[in-house]
N, C-alpha and C positions, 0 to 999 in steps of 0.2 A: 534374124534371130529365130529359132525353132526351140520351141518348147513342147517338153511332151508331158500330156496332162493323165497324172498316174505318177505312183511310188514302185510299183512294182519294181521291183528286184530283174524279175527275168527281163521284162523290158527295156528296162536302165541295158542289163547286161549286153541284150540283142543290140542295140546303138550303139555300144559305146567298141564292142567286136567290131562292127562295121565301120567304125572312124568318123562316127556323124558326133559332132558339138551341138549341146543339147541342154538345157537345162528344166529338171523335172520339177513337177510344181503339181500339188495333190487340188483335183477339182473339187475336191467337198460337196459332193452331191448324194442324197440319197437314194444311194441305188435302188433297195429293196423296195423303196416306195413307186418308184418307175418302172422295177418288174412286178408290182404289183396291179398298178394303173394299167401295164400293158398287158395283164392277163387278165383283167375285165374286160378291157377292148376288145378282148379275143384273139390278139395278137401271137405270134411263135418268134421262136425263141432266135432266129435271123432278124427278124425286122428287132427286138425287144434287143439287140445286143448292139445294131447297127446306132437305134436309136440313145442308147446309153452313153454309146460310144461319142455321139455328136455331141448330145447334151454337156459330155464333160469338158470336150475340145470347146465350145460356144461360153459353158462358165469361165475359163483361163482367158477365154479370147477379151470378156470384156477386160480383165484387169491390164494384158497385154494384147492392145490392138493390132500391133503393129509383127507383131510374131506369126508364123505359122508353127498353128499348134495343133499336135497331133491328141484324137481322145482314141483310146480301144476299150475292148471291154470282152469278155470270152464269157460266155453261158455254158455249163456241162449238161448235158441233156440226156438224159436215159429214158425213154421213148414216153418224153412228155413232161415228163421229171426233169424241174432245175435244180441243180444241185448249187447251192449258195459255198463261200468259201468254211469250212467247219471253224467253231467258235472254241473245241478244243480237242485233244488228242482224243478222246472219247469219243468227239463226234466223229473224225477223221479215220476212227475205225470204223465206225457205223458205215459211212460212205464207200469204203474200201470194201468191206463184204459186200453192198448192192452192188458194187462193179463188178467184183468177180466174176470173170467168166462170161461173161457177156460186151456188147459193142455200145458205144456212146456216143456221143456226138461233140466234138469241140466247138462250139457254133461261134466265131470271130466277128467282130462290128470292129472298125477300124473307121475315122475320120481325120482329117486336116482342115482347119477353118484359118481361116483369115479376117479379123477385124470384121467378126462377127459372120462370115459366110462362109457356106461349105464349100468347098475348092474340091474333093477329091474323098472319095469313099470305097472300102472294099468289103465285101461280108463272105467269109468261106468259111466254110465247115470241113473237120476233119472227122473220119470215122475212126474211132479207136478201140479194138478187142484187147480185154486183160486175160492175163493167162488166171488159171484155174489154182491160182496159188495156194499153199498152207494155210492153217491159223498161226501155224510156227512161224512160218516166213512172215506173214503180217504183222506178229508181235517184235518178231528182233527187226522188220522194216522200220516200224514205229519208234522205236526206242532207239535205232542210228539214225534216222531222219531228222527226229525231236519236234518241235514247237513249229518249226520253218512249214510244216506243211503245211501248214490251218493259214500261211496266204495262197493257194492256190487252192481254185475251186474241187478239184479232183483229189486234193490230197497228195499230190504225184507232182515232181517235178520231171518231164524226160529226158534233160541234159543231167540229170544225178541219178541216186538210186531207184527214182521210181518206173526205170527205164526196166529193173527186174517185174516189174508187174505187169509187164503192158508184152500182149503177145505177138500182136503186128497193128497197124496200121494204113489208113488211106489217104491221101492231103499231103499237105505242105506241112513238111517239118517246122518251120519258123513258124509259122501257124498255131502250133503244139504250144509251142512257149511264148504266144502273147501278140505275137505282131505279123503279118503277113510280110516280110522283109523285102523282098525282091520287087515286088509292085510298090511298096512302098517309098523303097529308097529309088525307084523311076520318076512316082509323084515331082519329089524332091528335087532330083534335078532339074524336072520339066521347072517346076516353081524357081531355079534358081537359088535353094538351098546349098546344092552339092555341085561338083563338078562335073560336065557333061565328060 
């Protein structure tokens, strides 16, 4: 059984493209409190995503021991700056201007636990430049986008339209959208989930 500990949309979508049986099950953890913890430890925003990541895979793990369950978790980083998921279309323009035109950081935590132990972990980072877009373009992005964006921390989905803001990139695409796929779906079959 493989459960992936997350509601995310993109992530559901990423597995279920790839033909992995999966059943999603939201960790209930507070995040902000754990990147808050980890910015007094002095922590950055790799270990702080890696470690979120686990934390959510290890809560799912207790209710299903017997599952490998996947946790992730993606920090946006603008050189030092996390950007949390915006709370509404107001915030999610505030964020879109500080991106403008400038590079960020996708920073990925990915874990898989088993009945309570880490089995398998990846942390990559993507670099991402936004292009120098309008305020015009920002407002009618905003208003075909809608609500959908304020779950993604960037504001941006780049399998949809926020692929118009984004002027190139460095990393793994799957990466972009929530899960490191390819090392992932290896784990997997190494563990006996998938077919070699």
């Amino acid at each position: 059984m493989l459960i992936l500990a997350s509601e995310s949309k993109s992530r559901q979508d990423l597995l279920d493209a790839a033909g992995v049986e999966f059943k999603s099950v939201s960790a209930g953890i507070d995040e902000e409190a754990v990147k808050k913890e980890m910015r007094i430890a002095g922590q950055d925003s790799r270990k702080t995503s890696l470690q979120l990541a686990t934390e959510k895979a290890m809560a799912v793990s207790k209710k299903y021991p017997r599952a490998f369950v996947i946790g992730a978790d993606q920090i946006l980083d603008l050189k030092g700056e996390w950007f949390s998921k915006p709370a509404d279309l107001n915030a999610a323009h505030k964020h879109l201007k500080k991106l403008r035109n400038k590079t960020h950081l996708l920073v990925n935590g990915t874990a898989v636990v088993k009945n309570g132990s880490l089995v398998w972990f990846d942390n990559s980072v993507v670099k991402v430049t936004m292009r120098d877009f309008s305020d015009n373009f920002l407002d009618d992005y905003l208003a075909e986008a809608g609500e959908d964006v304020c779950n993604s921390v960037g504001a941006y989905y780049m399998e949809d339209l926020g692929a118009q803001l984004v002027k190139s990139f460095e990393g793994d695409y799957f990466s972009i959208l929530g899960l490191p796929l390819l090392p992932l779906l290896e784990c997997l079959r190494t563990c006996g989930e998938l077919k070699k």
